[in-house]
N, C-alpha and C positions, 0 to 999 in steps of 0.2 A: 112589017108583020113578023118576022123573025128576030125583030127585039122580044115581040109582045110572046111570041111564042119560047122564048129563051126565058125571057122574065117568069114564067107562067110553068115552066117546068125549075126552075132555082126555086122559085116560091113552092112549088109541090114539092118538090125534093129535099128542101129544109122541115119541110110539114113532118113528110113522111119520117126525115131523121129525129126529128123532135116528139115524134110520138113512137116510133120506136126505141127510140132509149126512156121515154115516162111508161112507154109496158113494159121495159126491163126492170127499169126501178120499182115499180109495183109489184114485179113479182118479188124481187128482195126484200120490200118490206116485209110481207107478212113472215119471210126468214128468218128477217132479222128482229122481229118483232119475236119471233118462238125461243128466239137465242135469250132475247134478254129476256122474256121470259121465266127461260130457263135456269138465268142467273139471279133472277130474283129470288125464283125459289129455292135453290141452293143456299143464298144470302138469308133467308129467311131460315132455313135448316139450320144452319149454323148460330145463328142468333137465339133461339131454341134449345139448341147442346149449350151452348153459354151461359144462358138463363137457370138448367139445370145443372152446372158444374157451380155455377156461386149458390144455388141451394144447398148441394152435397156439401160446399164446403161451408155454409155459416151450421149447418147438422153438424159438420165434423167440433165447428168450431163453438156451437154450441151444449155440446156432449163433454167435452172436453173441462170449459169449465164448471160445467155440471158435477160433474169428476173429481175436482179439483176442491172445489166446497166441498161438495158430500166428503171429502175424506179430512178435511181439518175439523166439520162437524164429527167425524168419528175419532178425531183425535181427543178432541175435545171431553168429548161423551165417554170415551176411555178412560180421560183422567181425573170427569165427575165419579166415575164407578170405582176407581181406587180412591179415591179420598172418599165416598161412602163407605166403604168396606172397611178402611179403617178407623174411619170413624165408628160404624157400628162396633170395631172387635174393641176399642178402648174404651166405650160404654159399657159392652157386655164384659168385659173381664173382673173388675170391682163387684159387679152385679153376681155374678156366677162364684165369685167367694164368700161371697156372703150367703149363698144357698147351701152352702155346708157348715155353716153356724149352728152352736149348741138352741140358739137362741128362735122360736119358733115364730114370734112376732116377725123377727129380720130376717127368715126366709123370705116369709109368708110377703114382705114387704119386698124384698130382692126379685119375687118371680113375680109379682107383678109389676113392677116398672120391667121386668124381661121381656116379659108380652109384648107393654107401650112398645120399649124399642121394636122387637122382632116385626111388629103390626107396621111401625114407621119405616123400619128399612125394607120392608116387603114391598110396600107402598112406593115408597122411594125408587126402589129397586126396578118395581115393574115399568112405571112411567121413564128409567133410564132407557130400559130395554123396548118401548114403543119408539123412543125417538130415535137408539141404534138402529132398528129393523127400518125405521122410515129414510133414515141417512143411509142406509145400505141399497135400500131398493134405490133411491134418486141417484145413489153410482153405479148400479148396475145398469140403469134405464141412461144414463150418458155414457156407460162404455158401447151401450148398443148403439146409441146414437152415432159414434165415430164411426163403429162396424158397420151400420147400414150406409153413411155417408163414403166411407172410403168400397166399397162394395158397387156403391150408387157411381163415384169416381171412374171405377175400374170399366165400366161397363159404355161409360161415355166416353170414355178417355178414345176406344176403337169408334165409337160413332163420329169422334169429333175430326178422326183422321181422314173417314171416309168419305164425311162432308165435306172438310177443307179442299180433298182431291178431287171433290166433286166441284165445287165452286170453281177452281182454278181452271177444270175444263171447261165448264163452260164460259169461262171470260173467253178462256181464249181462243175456244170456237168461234165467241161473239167478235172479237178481233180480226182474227181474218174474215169473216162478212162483211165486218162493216168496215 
C-alpha cells in the first residue's frame, strides 16, 4: 500500500508541476504576444517613414530634372529670340532706307513689306514668349518640387529616428521575455 500511496502522490506531484509551469507559461504568452506585438508595430512604422522618404526623394529627384530641362529649353528659346531679333533688324534696315527715298512708289513699297515684317516678328515674337513663360513655370514648379521633397526629408528624417528607437526597444524588451 505504500508503493500505491508513493506512486499516487509522484504522479500527483508531477501533475501539479506540469500544470503549474503550463499556467506560467500561459501567462507569458499573452506578454509576450503584446511584445511582439508591439514590434510589429514599430516594424510597420518604420516601413511607412521608408515608403515616404523614397517619395520625397523621387519629388526631389524628379523636380530636379524638371529643372534641368526647363532650363536648356530656356537656353534654347533664348537663342531663337536672338537670332529672331536679328534677323528682324537686317530685314528692317534695307527696308527703313528706302522710306526716306525721293521716290514715293519705293516708300510706299518699303512700309509695306515694314508691316509684313513687324506683323511676322510680332507673331514670331509672341509664340517665343508663350513657350519662355511655359519653360519658366515647369522650373519654377521643379524648384518647388526639390523644396517640398527636401522639406517633406527634413520632417521624416526626426520621425525615422524616433521610430528606429522605438523598434530597437521593443526587440529588445521582446528579448528578454522571451
Amino acid at each position: 500500500m505504500n508503493k500505491l500511496v508513493l506512486r499516487s502522490l509522484t504522479i500527483s506531484a508531477i501533475l501539479f508541476f506540469l500544470v503549474s509551469v503550463n499556467l506560467g507559461f500561459a501567462q507569458d504568452d499573452p506578454k509576450v504576444k503584446k511584445l511582439q506585438d508591439k514590434v510589429d508595430a514599430a516594424k510597420l512604422k518604420v516601413d511607412k517613414i521608408d515608403a515616404k522618404k523614397a517619395s520625397a526623394d523621387s519629388l526631389i529627384q524628379a523636380g530636379e530634372e524638371m529643372s534641368k530641362e526647363a532650363e536648356g529649353e530656356i537656353k534654347s528659346l533664348d537663342k531663337e529670340q536672338k537670332s529672331l531679333d536679328k534677323e528682324y533688324f537686317s530685314n528692317t534696315k534695307p527696308l527703313e532706307k528706302q522710306t526716306r527715298s525721293k521716290d514715293k512708289d519705293e516708300v510706299k513699297q518699303a512700309k509695306t513689306e515694314l508691316k509684313q515684317i513687324d506683323t511676322k516678328y510680332k507673331a514670331d515674337s509672341k509664340e517665343l514668349n508663350t513657350k519662355i513663360k511655359a519653360s519658366t513655370k515647369k522650373y519654377d514648379t521643379g524648384k518647388k518640387m526639390v523644396v517640398k521633397g527636401k522639406e517633406s526629408l527634413k520632417k521624416i528624417k526626426d520621425s525615422k529616428k524616433e521610430a528606429d528607437k522605438q523598434l530597437k526597444e521593443a526587440e529588445k524588451n521582446l528579448e528578454k521575455k522571451g
